[in-house]
N, C-alpha and C positions, 0 to 999 in steps of 0.2 A: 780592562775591566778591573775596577779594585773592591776592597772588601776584606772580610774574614778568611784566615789561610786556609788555604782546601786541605781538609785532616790528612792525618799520613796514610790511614787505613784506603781511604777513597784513590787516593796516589799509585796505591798498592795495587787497587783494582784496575786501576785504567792501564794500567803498564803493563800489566796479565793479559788482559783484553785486547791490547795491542801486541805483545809479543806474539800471542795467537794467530791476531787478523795478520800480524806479517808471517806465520810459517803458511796459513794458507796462499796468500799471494804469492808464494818461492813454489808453490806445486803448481802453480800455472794452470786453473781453472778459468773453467767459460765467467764472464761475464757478471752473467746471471750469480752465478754461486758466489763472484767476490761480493755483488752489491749481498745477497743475503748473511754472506759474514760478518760484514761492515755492520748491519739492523741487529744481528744477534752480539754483537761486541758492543755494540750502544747502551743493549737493554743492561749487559754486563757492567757497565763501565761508570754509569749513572744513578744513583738510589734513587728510590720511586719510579722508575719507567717500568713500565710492564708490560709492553707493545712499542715497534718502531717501525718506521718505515722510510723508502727514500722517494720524493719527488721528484721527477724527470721531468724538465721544461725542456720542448724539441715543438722550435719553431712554433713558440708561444702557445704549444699547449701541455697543459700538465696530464703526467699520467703516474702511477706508481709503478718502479721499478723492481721493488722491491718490500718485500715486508717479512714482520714473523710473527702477523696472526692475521688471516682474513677480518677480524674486525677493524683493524687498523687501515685496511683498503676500504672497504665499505665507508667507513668513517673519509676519508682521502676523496671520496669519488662526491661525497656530500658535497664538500670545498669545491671543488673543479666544477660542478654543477652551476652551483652559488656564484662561484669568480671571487670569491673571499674566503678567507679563514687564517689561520696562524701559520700553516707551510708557505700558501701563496705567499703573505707578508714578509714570514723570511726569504724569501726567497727573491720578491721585487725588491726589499730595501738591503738587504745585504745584511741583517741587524739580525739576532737572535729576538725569538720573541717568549715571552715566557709568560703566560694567566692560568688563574684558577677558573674554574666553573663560572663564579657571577659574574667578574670580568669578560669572559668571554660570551655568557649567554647577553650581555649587551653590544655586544659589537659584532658579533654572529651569531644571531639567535638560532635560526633555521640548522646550524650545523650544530651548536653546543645542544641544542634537543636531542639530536640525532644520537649525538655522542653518549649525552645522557643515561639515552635507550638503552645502550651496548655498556653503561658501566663504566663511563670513561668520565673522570671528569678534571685532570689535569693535563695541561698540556705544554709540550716546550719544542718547538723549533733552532735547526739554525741554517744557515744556509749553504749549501754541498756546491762547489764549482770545481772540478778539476780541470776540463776544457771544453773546449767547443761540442764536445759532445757528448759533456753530462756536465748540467748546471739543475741547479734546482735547491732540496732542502733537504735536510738528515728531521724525521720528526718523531716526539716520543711522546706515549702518551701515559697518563696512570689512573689508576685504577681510585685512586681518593681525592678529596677535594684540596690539595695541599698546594696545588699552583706549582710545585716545585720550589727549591730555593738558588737563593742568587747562587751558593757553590756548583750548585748543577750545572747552569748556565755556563760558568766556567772549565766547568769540566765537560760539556758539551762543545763548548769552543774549540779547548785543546784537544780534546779526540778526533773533531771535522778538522783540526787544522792539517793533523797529522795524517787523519785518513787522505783528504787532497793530494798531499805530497807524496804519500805514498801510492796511490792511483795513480796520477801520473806519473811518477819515475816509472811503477810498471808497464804503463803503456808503451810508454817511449820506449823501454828495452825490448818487450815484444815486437814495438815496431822496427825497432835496429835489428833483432833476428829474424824477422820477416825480411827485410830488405835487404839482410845478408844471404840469406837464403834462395831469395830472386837474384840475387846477382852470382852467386856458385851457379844456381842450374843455366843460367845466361852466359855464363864463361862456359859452363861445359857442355851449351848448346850451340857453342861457336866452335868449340876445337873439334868435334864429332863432324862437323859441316865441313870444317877444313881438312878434316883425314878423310873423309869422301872424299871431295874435290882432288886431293892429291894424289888419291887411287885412280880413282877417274882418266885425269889429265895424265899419268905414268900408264896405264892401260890402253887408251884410245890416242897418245897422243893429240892432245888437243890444249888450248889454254884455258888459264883460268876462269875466263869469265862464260867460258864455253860449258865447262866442268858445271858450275854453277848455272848455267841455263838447264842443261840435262836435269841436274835436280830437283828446280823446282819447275821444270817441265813433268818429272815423276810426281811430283807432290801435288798438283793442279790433276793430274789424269788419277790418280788413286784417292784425291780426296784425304789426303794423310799429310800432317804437316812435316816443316821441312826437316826438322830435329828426327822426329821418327824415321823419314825413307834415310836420310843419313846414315841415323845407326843400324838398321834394319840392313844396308845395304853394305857395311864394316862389317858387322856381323856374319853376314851370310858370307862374304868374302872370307873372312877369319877363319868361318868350320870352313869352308872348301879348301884353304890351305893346311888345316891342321889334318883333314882327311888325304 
């Protein structure tokens, strides 16, 4: 996208906006709370937005994920109704979309009314994709009839570019400490199995796979899975030795 350089002031802001939505991300909040960081760092990071929201397409239907003003939903649900408007558009072509009021009361009447109503009458899309299970659109709306300008647009790009990138690298690392986490409690639901069994088999003399029927013969009779009567059954061993 080329054009006039985006002032340094406006630079100033989006980098603010950003350093922000990244300390939220490092505290590791629900969901919910990044998408509304990400809506209130838009409104910060853009002049003229004064409402935003994000559009979630999941399995081809749009919903709002997120906002920072119930007008902006209301407004959101008009589109989704319709099957048209400036979020859907970015969000099917990939393309930022950016109209004023008259612009857009001809190519979506029934929504630019709407919007009208509520005092909206600028508006700028662009399109949110981090993965499979958030694609849609970042959308902003304002309050006067100025359409936004091209710097916007550009400065809307680089904020969605960066938000992606950063939504994703977060996921991915949640999801690395998620899966490191299932695999400690996995390791340490195998060694407790195995220090049963080896009490077992030095107790009863018996072998190993013997040891291992016993147990999850207790685990089938109490309804407790095998990790539990394991440790339950070390444990109890443990105090009667230390007693």
């Amino acid at each position: 996208m080329t054009g006039e350089p985006i002032p340094s002031e406006h630079l100033d802001e989006l980098t603010a906006a950003m350093a922000d939505l990244t300390s939220s991300l490092e505290s590791s909040p629900a969901e919910a709370e990044i998408l509304d960081a990400v809506c209130a760092e838009a409104v910060r990071a853009v002049p003229g937005a004064d409402m935003a929201s994000i559009t979630a397409i999941r399995d081809g239907e749009p919903a709002t994920a997120a906002s920072t003003d119930d007008r902006a939903v209301e407004i959101d649900r008009v589109q989704y109704a319709a099957g048209e408007g400036p979020c859907l558009r970015a969000a099917a072509t990939g393309e930022i979309v950016r109209v004023p009021l008259a612009t857009a009361g001809q190519l979506w009447p029934e929504f630019t009314e709407h919007a009208r109503r509520l005092g909206v009458g600028s508006y700028l899309a662009a399109p949110l994709r981090v993965d499979d299970r958030l694609a849609g659109a970042l959308n902003l709306f304002g309050y006067g009839d100025h359409g936004f300008q091209e710097t916007d647009s550009r400065l809307l790009a680089l904020y969605t570019t960066i938000v992606s990138f950063g939504l994703r690298t977060t996921r991915r690392y949640h999801q690395a400490r998620q899966r490191a986490a299932e695999l400690e409690k996995a390791m340490s639901s195998r060694a407790v199995i195995e220090q049963a069994k080896g009490i077992l088999m030095a107790v009863h003399r018996v072998s190993a796979d013997e040891a291992m029927k016993r147990l999850i013969a207790q685990s089938q009779h109490t309804n407790v899975k095998l990790r539990d009567v394991a440790t339950r059954f070390v444990e109890e061993l443990s105090s009667g030795n230390e007693s």
